[in-house]
Structure formats: structure tokens, C-alpha cells
Backbone as CSV, one residue per row, in Angstrom:
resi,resn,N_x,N_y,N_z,CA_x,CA_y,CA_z,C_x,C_y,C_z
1,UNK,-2.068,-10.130,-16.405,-3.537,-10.156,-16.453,-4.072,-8.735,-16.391
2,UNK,-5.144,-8.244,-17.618,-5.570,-6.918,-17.689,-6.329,-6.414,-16.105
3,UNK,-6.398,-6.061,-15.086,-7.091,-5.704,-14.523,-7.973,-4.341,-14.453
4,UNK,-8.080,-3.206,-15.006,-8.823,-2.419,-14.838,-8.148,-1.476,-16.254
5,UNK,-9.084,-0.864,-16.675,-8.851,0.340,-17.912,-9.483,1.182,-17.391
6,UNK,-9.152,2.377,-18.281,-9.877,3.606,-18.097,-9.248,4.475,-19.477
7,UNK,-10.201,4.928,-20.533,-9.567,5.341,-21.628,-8.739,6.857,-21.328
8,UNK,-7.589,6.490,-22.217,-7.070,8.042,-22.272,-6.385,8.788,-20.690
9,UNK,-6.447,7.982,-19.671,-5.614,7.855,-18.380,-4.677,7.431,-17.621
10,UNK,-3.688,8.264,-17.610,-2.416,7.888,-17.497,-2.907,7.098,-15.693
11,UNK,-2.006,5.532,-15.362,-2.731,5.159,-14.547,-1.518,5.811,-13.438
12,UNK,-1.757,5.891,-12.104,-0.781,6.325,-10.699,0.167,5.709,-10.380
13,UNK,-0.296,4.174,-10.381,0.886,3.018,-10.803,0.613,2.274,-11.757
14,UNK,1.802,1.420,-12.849,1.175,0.587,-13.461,2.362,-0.580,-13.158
15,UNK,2.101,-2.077,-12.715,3.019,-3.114,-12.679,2.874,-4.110,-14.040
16,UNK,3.977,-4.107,-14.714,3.809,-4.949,-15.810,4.876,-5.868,-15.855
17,UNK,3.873,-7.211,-15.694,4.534,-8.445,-15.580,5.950,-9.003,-14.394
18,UNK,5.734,-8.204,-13.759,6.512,-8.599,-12.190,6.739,-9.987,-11.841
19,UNK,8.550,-10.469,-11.833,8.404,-11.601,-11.341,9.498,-10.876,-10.125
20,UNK,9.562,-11.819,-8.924,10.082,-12.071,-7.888,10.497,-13.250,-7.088
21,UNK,11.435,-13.615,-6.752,12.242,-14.991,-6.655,13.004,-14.146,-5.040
22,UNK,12.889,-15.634,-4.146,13.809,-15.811,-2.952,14.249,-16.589,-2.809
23,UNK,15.501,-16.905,-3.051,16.078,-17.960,-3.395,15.680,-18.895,-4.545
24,UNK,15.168,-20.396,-4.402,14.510,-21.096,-5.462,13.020,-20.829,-5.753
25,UNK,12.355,-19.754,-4.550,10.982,-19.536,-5.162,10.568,-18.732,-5.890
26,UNK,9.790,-18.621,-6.958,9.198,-17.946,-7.025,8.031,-17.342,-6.704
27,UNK,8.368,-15.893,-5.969,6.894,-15.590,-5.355,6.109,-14.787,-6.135
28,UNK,6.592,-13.830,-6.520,5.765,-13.477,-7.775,6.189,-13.984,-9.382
29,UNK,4.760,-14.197,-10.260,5.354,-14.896,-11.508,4.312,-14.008,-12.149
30,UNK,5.386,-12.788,-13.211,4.107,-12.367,-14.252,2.897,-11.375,-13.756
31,UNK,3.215,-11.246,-12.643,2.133,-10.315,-12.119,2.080,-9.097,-12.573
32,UNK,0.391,-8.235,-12.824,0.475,-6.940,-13.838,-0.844,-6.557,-13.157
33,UNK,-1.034,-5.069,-12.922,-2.349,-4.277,-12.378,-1.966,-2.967,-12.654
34,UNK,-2.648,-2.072,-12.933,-3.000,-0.651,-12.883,-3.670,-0.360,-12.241
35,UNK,-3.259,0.833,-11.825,-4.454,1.585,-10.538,-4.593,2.815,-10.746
36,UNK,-5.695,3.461,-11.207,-6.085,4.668,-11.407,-6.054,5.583,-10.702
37,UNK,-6.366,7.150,-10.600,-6.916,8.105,-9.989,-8.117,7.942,-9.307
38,UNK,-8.525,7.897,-8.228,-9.380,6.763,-7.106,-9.799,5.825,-7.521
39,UNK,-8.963,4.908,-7.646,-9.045,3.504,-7.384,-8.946,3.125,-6.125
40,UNK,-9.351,2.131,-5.602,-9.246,1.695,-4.615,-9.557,0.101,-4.703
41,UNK,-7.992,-0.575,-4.378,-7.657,-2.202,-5.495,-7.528,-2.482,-3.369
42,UNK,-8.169,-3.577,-3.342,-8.140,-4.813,-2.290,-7.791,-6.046,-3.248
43,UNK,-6.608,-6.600,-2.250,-5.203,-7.945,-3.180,-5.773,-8.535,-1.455
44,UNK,-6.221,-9.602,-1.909,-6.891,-11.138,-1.359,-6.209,-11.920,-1.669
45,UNK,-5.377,-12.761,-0.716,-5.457,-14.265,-1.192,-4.618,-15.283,0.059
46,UNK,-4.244,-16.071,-0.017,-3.607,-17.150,1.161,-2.190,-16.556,2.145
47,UNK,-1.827,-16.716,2.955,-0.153,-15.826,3.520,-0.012,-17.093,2.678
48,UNK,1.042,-15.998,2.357,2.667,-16.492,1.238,2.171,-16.513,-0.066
49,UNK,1.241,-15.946,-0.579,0.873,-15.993,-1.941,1.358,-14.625,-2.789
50,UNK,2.237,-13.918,-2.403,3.215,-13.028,-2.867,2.136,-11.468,-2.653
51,UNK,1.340,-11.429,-1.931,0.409,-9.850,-1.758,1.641,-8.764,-1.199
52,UNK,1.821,-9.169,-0.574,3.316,-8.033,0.634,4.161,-7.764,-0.362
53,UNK,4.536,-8.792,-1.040,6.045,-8.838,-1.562,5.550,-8.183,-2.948
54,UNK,4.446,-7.876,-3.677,3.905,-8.035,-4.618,4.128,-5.924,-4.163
55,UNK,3.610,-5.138,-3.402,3.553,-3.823,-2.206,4.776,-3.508,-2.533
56,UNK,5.512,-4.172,-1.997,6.965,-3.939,-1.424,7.649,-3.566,-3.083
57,UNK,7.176,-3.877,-4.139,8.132,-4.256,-5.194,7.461,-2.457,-5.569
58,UNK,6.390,-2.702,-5.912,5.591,-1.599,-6.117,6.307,0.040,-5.188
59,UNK,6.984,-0.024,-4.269,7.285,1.002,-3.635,9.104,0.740,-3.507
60,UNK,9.845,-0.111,-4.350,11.267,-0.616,-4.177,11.502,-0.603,-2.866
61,UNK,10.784,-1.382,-2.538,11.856,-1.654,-0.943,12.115,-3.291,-1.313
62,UNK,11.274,-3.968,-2.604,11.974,-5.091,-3.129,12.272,-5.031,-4.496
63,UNK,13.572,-5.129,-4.873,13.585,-5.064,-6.776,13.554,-5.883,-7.177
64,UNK,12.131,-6.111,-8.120,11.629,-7.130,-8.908,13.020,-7.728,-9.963
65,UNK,12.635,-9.074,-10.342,14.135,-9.555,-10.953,13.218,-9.474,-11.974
66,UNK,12.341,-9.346,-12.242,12.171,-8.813,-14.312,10.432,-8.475,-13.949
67,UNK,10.509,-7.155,-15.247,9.094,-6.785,-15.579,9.306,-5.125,-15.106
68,UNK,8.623,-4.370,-15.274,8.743,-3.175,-14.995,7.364,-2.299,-14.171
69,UNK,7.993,-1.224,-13.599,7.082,-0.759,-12.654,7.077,1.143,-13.702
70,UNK,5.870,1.032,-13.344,5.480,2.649,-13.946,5.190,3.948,-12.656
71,UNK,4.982,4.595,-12.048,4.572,5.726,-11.309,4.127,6.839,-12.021
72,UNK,3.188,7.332,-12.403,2.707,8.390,-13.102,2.977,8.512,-14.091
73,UNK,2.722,7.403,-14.876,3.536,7.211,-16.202,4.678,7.091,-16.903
74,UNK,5.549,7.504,-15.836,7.273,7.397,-15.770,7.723,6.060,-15.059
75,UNK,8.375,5.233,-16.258,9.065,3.920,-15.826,10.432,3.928,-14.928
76,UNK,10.138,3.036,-14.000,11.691,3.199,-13.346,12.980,2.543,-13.593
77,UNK,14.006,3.219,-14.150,15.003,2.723,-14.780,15.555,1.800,-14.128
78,UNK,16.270,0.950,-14.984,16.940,-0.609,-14.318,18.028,-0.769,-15.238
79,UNK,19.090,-1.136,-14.700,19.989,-1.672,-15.701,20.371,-3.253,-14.553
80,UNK,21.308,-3.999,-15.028,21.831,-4.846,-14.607,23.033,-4.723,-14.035
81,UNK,23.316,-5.541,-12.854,24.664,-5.268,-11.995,25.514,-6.584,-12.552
82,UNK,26.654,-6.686,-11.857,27.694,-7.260,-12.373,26.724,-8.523,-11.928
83,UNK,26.694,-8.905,-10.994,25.794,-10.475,-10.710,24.398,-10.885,-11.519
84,UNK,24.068,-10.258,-12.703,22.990,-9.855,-13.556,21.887,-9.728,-12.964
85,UNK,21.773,-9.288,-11.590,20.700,-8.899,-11.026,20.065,-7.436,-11.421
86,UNK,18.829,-7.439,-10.966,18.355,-5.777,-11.525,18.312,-4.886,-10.653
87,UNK,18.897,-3.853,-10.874,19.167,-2.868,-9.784,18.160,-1.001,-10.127
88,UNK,17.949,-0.686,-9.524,17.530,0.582,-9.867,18.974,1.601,-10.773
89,UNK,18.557,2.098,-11.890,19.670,2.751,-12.802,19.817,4.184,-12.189
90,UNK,18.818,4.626,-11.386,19.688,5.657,-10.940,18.794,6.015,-9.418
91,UNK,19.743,6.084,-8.530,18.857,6.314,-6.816,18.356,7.424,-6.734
92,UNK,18.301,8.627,-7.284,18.023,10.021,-7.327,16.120,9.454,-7.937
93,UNK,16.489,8.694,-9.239,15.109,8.807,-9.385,13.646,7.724,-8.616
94,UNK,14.440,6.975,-7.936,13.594,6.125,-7.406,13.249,6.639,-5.885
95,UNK,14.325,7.960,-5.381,13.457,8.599,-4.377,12.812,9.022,-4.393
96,UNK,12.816,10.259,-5.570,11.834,11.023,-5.984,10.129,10.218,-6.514
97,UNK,10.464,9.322,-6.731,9.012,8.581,-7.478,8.693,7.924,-5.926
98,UNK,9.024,7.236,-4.995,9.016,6.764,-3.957,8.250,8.272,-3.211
99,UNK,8.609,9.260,-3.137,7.458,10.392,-2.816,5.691,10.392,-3.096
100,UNK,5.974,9.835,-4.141,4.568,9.666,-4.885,3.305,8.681,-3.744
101,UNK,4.106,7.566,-3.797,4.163,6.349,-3.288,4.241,6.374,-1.667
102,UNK,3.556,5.921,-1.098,3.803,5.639,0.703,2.825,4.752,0.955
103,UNK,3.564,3.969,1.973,3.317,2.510,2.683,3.528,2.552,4.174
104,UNK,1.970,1.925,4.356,1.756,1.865,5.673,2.092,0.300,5.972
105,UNK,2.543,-0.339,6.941,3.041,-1.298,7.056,2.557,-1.760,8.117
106,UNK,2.509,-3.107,8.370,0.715,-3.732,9.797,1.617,-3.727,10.791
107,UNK,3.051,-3.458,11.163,3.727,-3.317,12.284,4.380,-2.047,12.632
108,UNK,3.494,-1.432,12.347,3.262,0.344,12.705,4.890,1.048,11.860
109,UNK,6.120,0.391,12.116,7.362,1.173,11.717,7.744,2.691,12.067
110,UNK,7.123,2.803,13.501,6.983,4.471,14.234,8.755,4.567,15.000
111,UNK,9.382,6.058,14.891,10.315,6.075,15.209,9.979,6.414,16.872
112,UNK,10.919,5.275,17.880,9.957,5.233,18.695,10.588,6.607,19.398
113,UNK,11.557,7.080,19.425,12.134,8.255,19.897,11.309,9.191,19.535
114,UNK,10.840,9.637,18.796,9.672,10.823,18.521,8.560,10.884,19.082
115,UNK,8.084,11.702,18.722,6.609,11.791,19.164,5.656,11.990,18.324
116,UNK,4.390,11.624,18.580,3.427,11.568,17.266,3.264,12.927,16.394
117,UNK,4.277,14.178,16.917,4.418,14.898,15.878,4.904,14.785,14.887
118,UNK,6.221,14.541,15.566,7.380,14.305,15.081,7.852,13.214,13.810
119,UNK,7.060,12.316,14.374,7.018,10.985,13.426,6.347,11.835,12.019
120,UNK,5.186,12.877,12.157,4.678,13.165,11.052,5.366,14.294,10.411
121,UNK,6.196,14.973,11.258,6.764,16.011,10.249,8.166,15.956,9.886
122,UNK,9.184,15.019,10.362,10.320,14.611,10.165,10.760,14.459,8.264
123,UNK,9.514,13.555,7.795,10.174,13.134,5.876,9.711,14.478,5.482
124,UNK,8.547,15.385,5.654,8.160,16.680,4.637,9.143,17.127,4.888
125,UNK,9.912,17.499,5.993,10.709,18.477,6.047,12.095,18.563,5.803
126,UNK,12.587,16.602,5.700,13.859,16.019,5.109,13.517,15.997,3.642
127,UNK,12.866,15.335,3.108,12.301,14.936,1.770,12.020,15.833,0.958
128,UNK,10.685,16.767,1.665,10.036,17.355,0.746,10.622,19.007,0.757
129,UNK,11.404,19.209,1.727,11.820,20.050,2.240,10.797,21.696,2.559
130,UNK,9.806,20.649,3.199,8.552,21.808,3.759,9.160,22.584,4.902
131,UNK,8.541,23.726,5.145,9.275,24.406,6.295,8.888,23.744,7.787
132,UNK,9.260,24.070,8.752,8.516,23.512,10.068,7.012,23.869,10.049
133,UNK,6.827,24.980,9.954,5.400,25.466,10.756,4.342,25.166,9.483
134,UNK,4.851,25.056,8.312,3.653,24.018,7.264,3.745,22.797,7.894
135,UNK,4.962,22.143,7.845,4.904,21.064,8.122,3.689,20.570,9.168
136,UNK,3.925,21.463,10.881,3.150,21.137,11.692,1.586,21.827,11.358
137,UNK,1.619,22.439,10.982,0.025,22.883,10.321,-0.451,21.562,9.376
138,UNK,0.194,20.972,8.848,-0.294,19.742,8.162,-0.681,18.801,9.011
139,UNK,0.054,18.161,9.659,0.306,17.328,10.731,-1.100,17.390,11.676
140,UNK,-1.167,18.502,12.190,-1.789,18.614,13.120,-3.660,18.571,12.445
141,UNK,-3.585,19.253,11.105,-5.183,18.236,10.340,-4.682,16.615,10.174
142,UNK,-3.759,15.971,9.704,-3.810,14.926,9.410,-4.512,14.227,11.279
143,UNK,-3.744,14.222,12.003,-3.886,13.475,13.458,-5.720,14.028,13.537
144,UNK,-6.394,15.348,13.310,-7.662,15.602,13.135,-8.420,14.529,12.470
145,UNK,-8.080,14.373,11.236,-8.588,13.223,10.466,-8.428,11.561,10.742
146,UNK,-7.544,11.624,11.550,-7.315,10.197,11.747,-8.076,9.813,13.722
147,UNK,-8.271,11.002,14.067,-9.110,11.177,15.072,-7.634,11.073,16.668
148,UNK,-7.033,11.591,16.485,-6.322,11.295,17.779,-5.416,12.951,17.808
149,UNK,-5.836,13.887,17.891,-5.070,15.060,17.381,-4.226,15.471,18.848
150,UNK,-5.227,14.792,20.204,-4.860,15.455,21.753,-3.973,14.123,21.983
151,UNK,-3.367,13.474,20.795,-2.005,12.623,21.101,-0.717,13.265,20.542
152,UNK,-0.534,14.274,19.848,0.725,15.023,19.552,1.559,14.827,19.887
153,UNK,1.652,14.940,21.187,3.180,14.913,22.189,3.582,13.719,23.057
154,UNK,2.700,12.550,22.084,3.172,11.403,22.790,3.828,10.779,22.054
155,UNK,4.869,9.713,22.518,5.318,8.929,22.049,4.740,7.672,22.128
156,UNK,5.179,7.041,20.930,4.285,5.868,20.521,4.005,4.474,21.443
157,UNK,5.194,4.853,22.497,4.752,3.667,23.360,3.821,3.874,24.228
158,UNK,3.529,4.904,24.644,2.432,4.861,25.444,0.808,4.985,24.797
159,UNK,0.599,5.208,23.241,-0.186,4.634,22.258,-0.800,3.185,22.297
160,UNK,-2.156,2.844,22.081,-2.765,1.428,22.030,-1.851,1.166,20.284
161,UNK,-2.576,-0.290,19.857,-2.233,-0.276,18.508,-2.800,0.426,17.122
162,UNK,-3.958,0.461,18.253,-5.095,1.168,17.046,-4.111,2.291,16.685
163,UNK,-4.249,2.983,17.956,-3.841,4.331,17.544,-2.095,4.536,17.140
164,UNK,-1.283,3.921,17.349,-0.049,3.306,16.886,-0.052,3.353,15.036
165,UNK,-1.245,2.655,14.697,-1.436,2.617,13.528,-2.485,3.501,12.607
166,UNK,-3.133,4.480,13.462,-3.675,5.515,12.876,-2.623,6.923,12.723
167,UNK,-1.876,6.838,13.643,-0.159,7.863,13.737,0.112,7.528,12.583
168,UNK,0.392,6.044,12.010,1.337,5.619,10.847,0.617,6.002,9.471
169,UNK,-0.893,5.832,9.251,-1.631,6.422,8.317,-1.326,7.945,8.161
170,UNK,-1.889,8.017,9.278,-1.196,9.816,9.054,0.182,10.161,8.317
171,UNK,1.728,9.721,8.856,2.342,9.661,8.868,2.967,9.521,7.087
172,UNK,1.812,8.514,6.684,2.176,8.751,5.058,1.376,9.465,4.400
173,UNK,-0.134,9.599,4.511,-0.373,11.244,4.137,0.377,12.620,4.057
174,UNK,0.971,12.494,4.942,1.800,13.992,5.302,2.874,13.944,4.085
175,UNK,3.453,13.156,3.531,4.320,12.910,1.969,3.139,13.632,1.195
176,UNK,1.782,13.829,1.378,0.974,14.208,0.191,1.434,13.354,-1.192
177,UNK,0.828,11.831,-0.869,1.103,10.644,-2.240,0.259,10.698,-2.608
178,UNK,0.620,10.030,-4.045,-0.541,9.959,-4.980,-1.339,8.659,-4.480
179,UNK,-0.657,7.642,-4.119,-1.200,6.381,-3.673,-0.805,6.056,-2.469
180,UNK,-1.749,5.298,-1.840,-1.025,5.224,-0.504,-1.098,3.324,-0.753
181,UNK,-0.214,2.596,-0.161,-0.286,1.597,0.144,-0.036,0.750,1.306
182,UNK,-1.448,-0.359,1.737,-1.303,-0.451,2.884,-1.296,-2.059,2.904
183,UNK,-0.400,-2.381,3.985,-0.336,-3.895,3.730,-0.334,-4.194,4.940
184,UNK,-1.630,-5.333,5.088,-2.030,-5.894,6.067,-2.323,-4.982,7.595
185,UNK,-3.004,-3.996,7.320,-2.248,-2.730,8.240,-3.605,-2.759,10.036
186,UNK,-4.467,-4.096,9.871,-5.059,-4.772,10.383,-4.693,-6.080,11.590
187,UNK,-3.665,-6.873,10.838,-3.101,-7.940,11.448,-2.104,-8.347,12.489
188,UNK,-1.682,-7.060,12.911,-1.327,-7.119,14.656,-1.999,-6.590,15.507
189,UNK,-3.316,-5.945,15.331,-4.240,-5.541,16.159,-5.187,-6.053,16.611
190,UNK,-5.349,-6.346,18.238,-5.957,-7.037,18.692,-7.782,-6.726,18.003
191,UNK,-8.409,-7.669,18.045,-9.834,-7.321,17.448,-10.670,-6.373,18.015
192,UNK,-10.771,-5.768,19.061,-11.499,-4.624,19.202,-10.625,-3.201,18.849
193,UNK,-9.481,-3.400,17.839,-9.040,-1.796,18.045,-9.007,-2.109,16.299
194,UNK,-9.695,-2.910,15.171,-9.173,-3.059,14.108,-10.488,-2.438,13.154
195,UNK,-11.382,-2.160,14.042,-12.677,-0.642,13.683,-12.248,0.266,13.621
196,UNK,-11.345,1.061,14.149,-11.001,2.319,14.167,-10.312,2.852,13.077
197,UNK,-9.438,1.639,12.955,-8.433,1.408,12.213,-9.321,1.751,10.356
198,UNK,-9.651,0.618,10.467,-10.374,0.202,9.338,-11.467,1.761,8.731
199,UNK,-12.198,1.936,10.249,-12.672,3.584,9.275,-12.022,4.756,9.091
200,UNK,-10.960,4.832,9.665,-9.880,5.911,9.208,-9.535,5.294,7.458
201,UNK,-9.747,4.528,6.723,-9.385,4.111,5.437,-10.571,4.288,4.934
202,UNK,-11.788,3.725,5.366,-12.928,4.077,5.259,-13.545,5.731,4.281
203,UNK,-13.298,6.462,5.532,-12.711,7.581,4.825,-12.196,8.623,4.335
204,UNK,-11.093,7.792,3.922,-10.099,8.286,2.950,-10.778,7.623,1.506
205,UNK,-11.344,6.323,1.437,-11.803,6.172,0.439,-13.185,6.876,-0.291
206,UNK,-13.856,7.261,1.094,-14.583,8.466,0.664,-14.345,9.566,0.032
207,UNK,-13.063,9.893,0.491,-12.636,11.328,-0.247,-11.927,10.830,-1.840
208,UNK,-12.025,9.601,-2.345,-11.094,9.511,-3.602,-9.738,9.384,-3.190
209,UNK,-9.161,8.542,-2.264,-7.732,8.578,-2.225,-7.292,7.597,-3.107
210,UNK,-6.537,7.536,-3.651,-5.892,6.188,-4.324,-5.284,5.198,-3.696
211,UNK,-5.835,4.264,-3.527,-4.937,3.131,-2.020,-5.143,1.471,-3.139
212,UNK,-4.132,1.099,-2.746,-4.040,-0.843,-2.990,-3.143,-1.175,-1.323
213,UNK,-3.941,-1.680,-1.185,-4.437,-2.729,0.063,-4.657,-3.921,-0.036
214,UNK,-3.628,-4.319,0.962,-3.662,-5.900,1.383,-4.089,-6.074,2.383
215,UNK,-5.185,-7.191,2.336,-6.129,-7.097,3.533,-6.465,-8.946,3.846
216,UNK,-6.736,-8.836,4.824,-7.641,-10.325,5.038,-9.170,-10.008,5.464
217,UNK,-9.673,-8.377,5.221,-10.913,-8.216,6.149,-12.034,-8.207,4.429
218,UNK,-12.125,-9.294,4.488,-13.009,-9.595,3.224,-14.752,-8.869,3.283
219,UNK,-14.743,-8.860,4.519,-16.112,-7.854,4.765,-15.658,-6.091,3.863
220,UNK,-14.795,-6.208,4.630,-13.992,-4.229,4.060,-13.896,-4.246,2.746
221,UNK,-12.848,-5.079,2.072,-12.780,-5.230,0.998,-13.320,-4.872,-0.005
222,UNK,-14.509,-5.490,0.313,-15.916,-5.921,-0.543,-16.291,-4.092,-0.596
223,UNK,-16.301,-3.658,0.944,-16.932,-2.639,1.439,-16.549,-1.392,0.426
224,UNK,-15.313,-1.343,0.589,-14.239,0.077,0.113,-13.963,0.009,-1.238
225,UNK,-14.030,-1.465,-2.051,-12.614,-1.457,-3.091,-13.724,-1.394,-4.679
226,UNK,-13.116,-0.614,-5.630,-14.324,-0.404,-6.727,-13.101,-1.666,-7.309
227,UNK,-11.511,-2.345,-6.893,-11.446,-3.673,-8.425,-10.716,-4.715,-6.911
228,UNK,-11.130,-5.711,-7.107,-10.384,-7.132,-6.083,-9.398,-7.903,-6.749
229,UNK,-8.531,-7.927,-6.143,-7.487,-9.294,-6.734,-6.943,-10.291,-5.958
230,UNK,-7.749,-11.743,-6.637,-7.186,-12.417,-6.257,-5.739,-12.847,-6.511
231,UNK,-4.566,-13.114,-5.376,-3.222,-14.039,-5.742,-3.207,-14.727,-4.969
232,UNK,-3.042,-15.902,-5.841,-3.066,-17.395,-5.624,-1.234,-18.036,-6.151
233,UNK,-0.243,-18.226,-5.270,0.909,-18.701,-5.125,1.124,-17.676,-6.567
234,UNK,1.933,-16.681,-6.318,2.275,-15.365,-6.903,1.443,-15.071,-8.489
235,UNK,0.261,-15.840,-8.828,0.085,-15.315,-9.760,-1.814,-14.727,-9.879
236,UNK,-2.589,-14.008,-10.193,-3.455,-13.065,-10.361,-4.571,-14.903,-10.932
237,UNK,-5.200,-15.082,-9.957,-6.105,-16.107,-10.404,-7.353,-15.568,-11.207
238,UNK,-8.222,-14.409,-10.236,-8.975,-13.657,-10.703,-8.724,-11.997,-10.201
239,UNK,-9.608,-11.265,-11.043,-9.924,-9.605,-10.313,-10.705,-9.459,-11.104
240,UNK,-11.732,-8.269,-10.700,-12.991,-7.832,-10.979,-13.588,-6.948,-10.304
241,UNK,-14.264,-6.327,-10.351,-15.223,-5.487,-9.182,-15.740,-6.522,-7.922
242,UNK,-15.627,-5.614,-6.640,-16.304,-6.670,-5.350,-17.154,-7.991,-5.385
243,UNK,-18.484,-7.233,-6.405,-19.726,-7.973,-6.696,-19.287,-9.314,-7.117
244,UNK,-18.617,-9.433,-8.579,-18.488,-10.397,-9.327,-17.254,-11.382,-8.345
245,UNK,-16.086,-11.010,-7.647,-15.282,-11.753,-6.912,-15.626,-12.334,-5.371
246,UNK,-17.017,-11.646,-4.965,-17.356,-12.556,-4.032,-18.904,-13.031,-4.220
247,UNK,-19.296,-13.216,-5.324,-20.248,-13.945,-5.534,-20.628,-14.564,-6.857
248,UNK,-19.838,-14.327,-7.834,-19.317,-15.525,-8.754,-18.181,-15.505,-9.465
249,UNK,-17.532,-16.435,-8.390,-16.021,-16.958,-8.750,-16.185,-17.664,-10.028
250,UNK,-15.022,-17.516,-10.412,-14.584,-18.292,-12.041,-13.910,-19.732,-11.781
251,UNK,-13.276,-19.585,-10.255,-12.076,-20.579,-10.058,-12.550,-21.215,-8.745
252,UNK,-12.019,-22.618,-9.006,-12.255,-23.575,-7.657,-11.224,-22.789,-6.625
253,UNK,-9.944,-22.427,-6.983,-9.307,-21.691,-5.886,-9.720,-20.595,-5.121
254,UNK,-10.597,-19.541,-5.704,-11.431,-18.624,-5.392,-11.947,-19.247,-4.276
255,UNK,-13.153,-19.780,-5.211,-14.302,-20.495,-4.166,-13.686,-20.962,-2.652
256,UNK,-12.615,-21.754,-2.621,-11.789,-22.139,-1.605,-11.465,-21.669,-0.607
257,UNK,-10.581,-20.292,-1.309,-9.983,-19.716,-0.006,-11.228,-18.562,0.591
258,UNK,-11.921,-18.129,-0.322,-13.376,-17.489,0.097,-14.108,-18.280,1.825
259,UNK,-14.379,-19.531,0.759,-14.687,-20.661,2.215,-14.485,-20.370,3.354
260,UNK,-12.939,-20.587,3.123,-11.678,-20.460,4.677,-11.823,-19.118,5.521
261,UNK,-12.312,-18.543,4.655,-12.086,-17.146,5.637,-13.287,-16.642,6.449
């Protein structure tokens, strides 16, 4: 399903026709989106309707069993393994494009041995191979921006969740990606710490970041995102700009899960 153009622009990611299977299901079927240079895509729809898994494929931490994924216009190679499954054709290049790419994940994924420096300067300086003292000169604006900078030298357990999960935002900024992706990065936080949360994305979308986000906060959504997509049991029911997807649906399923929430 076409979701968004823009003439003559190579898009940041592009997913074309993504299916995904666990065991006998299929969770994604056919799924396809582009996401521009600030875009900012909110993916709506029921748990288990393939949004996560839909993220996950998008950044290979799941390999789609057919359809292809783009990153800056460069497709990521696949060949087939002996079990005719699809495998990435070469690991060198799916790290390097995986740089591009970073995912914030709604159960923080903080190394708990570190400290909220540490957590942020550990991949520039494995990965990107930044020196230390850039590294922590970065670090130390990112925790500025995310508002917790006089937490540096803590470790994450003694962190609320909010701030657990404003470390982890940070944490993939500091890769300097082209897109950031965040999934569900709301839904283990108790309800008074999921404001804080929410305007640290806030803005970033102010500044033009490129983010696709999985969300259930249909107020935000609406708020932050210039295209919406609905998935409805792994496949793209509707998308459109905010306006048109929460106030005239095309589909009784729309209308539905809109209701529920």
C-alpha cells in the first residue's frame, strides 16, 4: 500500500511488501511504507497486529521471509540458506546500515552495569569508533536534551522509568541515525512518568528528526505524526495524514479500534 511520496527523494527507509510468519502465522502480509527526511509515521493498531514485528524487521533484529527493505536507498542483500529461509547476504553490510537505523524499545534494554554515561558512549566508540572525549561531549548534550544531564553517573537502577527511558532515547541519538525507531516506548510506564517521556519525542519532532513509532497514545499520534498507519492483523488497512485517519475513516475496522481506545 502506497503510503507517502515525495518527488525526486530518495526515502531514509523504504519497506516493500514485507511478509513475516511465526510458525503457522502470518504476522506480517505484504506490508510496504516509506519514510522520508522528517517524516514522522505513527503505526496504530490492535496488540498482535504485527506493529513491533513490522520495527523489528525494519532494523533486522527480525528477517522478513520475503519482500525487501531499503535504507538510504541501498537494498539489503539476501540470499537464501540451505533451509530456504532468507538470511542477510552479507553481515558487514547490515551493520553498517543498522547505524543508520536505532531503536528504542518500551523495556528500556539499558546495560545495567553502566552508568547513564556509559550506556551512551559505549556503541560511538565500539561502532562508530568516536574517540572518548567526543564521545562524552556528545553524550553529555544528548542527557541536556532529554532533560536529566545531573544523572550521568548513575546507574539505571536507581533511575524512575521515565527517566530509564529518556537514558534509552538518548542512547540511540548518540549513533547520530538517520531514523530513529520507537516501539511502544510508553507502555511500561506507569501513567504519571509517560509526559516526560512523550515530550522528549515531542521535541525531537520539532527539530525534523525522522522517527516511525509505535504507539497506543492516539492523542500524540495525532499530535506529532505528519502520515498514520493503520495495521489491522499484519496488513496496512488505512494511512493518511492525522486529520483524515482520525476523523474520516474509510474502514469499519478503523472506526472500531478508534472506539476502543
Amino acid at each position: 500500500m502506497h503510503t507517502n511520496f515525495k518527488v525526486n527523494e530518495v526515502p531514509q527507509v523504504e519497506v516493500r511488501d514485507i511478509w513475516k510468519r511465526f510458525g503457522s502465522d502470518d504476522v506480517l502480509k505484504g506490508v510496504s511504507l516509506k519514510a522520508y527526511n522528517h517524516d514522522v509515521i505513527s503505526i496504530i493498531g490492535s496488540s498482535g497486529s504485527g506493529k513491533s514485528t513490522l520495527l523489528r524487521c525494519i532494523n533486522y533484529l527480525e528477517i522478513p521471509d520475503a519482500g525487501s527493505i531499503f535504507i538510504d536507498g541501498e537494498p539489503i542483500k539476501m540470499k537464501r540458506n540451505r533451509d530456504g529461509r532468507l538470511v542477510p547476504a552479507e553481515r558487514a553490510q547490515v551493520c553498517r546500515l543498522r547505524t543508520k537505523v536505532s531503536m528504542v524499545f518500551q523495556n528500556f534494554n539499558l546495560w545495567s552495569h553502566m552508568t547513564v554515561l556509559q550506556n551512551l558512549i559505549e556503541a560511538p566508540m565500539r561502532v562508530l569508533k568516536r574517540p572518548r572525549h567526543e564521545a562524552v561531549e556528545y553524550a553529555e548534550l544528548l542527557l541536556q536534551k532529554v532533560g536529566i544531564a545531573e544523572k550521568r553517573d548513575e546507574y539505571p537502577a536507581r533511575l524512575s522509568g521515565g527517566q530509564q527511558q529518556r537514558v534509552a532515547i538518548a542512547r540511540a541519538l548518540a549513533m547520530m541515525p538517520q531514523v530513529l525507531l520507537l516501539d511502544e516506548i510508553t507502555s511500561a510506564l506507569d501513567p504519571e512518568l509517560v509526559g516526560e517521556v512523550l515530550n522528549v519525542i515531542r521535541s525531537l519532532a520539532a527539530e525534523g528528526r525522522t522517527m516511525i513509532i509505535v504507539t497506543h497514545e492516539m492523542k500524540f499520534a495525532r499530535e506529532v505524526s505528519n502520515l498514520v498507519i493503520f495495521l489491522n492483523e499484519g496488513v496496512i488497512c488505512e494511512a493518511g495524514p492525522p486529520q483524515k485517519v482520525f476523523e474520516s475513516q474509510e474502514t469499519e475496522r478503523l472506526r472500531a479500534f478508534l472506539s476502543s481506545t
